[in-house]
C-alpha positions in Angstrom: -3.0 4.8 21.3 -4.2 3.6 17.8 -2.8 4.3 15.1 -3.1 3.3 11.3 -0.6 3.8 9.3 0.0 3.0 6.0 3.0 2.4 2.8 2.0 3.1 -0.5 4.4 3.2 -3.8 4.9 1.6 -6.9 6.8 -1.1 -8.4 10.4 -1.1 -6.5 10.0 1.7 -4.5 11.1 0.3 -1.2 7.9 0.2 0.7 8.0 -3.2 1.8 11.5 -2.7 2.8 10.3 0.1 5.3 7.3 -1.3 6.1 9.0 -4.5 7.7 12.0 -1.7 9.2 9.0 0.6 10.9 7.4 -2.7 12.2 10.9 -3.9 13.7 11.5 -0.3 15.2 8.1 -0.2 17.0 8.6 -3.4 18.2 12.1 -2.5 19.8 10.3 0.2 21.5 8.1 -2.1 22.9 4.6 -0.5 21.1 2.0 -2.9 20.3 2.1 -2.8 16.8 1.0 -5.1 13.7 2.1 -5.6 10.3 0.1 -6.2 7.3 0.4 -6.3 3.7 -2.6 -6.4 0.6 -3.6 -8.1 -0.8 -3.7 -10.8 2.2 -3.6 -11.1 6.1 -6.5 -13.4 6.3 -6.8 -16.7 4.3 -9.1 -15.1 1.7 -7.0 -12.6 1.4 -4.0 -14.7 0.6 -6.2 -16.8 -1.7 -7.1 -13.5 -3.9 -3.8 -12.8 -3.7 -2.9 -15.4 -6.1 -5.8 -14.9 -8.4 -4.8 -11.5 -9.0 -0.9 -11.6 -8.9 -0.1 -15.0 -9.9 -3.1 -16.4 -12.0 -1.8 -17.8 -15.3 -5.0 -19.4 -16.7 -7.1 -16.8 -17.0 -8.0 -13.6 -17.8 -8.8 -10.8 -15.0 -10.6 -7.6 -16.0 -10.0 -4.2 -14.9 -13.3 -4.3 -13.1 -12.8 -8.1 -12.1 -9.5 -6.6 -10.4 -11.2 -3.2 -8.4 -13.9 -6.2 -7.0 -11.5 -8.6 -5.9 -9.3 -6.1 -4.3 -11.8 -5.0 -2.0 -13.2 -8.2 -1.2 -9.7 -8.9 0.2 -9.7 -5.7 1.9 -13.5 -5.9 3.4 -12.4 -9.4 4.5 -8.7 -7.5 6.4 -10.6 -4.6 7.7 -13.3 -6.9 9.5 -11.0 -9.6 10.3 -7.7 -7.5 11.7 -7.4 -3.8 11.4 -10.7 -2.7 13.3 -10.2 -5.2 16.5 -6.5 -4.1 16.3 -7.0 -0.6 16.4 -10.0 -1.3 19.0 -7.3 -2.6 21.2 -5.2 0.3 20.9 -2.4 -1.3 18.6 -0.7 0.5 15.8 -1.5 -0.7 12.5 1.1 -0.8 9.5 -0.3 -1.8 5.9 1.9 -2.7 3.1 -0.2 -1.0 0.1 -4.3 -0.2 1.1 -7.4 1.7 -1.0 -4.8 4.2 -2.1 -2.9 1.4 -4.6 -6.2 0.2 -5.7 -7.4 4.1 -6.5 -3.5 4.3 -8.2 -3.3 0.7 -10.2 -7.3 0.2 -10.9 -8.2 4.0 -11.2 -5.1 5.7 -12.8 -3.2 2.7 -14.2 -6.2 0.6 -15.8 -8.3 4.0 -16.5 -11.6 3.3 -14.5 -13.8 5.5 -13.7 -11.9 7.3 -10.2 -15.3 7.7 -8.9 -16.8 4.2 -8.9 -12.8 3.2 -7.8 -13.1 5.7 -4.2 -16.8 4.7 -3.9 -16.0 0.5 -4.1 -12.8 1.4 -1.9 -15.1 3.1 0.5 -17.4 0.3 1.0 -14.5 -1.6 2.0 -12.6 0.2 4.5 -15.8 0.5 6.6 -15.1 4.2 7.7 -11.7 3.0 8.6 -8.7 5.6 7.4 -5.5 5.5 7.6 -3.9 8.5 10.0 -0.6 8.6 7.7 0.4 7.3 4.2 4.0 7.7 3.5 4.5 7.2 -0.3 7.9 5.8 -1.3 8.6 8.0 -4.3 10.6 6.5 -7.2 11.0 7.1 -10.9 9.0 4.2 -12.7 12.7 3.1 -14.7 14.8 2.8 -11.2 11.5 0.7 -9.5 11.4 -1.4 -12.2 15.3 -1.8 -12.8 15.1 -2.8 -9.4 12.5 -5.4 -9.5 14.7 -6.7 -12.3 18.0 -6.9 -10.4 15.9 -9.4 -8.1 15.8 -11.6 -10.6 12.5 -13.0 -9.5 9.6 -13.9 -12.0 7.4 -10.6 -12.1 3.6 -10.8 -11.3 1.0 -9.4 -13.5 1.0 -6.1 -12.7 5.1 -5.7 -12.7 4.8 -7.3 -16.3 2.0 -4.4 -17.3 3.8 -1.5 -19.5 5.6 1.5 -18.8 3.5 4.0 -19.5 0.6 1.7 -17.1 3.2 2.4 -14.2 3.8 6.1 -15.3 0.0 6.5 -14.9 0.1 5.0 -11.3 3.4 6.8 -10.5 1.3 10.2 -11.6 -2.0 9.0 -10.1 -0.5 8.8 -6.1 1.5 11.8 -6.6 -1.8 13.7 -7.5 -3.6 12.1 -4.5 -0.8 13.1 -2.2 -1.0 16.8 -3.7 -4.3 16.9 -2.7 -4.9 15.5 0.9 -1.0 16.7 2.2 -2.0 16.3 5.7 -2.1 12.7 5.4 0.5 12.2 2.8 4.4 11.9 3.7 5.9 11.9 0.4 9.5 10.2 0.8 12.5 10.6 -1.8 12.6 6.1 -2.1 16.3 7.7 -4.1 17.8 8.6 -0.4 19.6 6.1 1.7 17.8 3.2 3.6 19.0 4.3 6.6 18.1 8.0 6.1 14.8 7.2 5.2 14.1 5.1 7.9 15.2 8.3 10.2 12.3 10.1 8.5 9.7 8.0 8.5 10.4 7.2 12.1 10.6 10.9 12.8 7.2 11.3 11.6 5.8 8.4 13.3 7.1 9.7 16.7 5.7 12.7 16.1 2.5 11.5 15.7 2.8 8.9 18.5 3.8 12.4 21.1 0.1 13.8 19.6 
């Protein structure tokens, strides 16, 4: 069966971490299954990528960001997820339309309903059956990112109280559509989070 299932969080949170340990458990189990990350997955994607994250010589508007975004994602969602899950593969996304309603809506403060409507037009009536949101104060993410060591990106250099506002912004979106929303203490062990996420997963994979 299909399945679409995607990681959301903030800066640090872990979700890449379970992400890639979801992907490797589905693969030990022998399920056809796929992992992707945003922005990226086709070579648009990846080019956008480094506009948005990386660019150093110029200047990217709120707006500017919400377009790009979903240009990438139109591009992933014709490209990868919709043959994929037409095949009957499960689909794992590293961040999708719920961090650009989080980081463009909430964080940057545009209008939510032109954010969901652009998001919308890119997904192409594709949604994901589960969102599991790696939850994590915005001081421990970022005191994470910083124990890396590795030269932040533009939106991991943006301001505390920006990342409060996305923190805030996917815990309201997770209040409000719960049955697609697995909310995850990211201050638990690795290993016991992995137990619940797969939990879930298997759960829905029985269905």
């Amino acid at each position: 069966m299909s399945l679409f299932i995607t990681f959301e969080g903030g800066e640090g949170s872990g979700k890449s971490v379970q992400s890639r340990a979801l992907y490797r458990h589905l693969m030990r189990s022998q399920k056809p299954v796929i992992l992707l990350h945003e922005p990226g997955g086709t070579r648009l994607g990846k080019s956008i990528s480094y506009w948005l994250k990386w660019s150093r010589k110029t200047g990217i508007s709120p707006l500017a960001e919400l377009l790009l975004f979903n240009a990438s994602r139109a591009n992933l969602v014709h490209e990868v997820i919709k043959p994929a899950l037409r095949d009957g593969k499960i689909v794992i996304c590293d961040r999708f339309a719920d961090s650009t309603i989080a980081y463009q809506g909430y964080g940057r403060g545009l209008d939510l309903d032109m954010v969901k409507s652009a998001c919308d037009i890119a997904m192409q009536d594709i949604r994901p059956d589960l969102t599991i949101l790696m939850d994590v104060p915005v001081t421990e993410g970022l005191a994470r990112k910083a124990r890396m060591k590795a030269e932040g990106d533009r939106f991991e250099k943006s301001e505390v109280a920006f990342h409060e506002r996305v923190h805030e912004g996917y815990l309201k979106m997770a209040k409000d559509e719960p049955e697609r929303w697995l909310v995850v203490d990211g201050l638990q062990s690795r290993e016991k989070i992995k137990n619940i996420i797969r939990q879930k997963v298997n759960r829905l994979l029985e269905k």
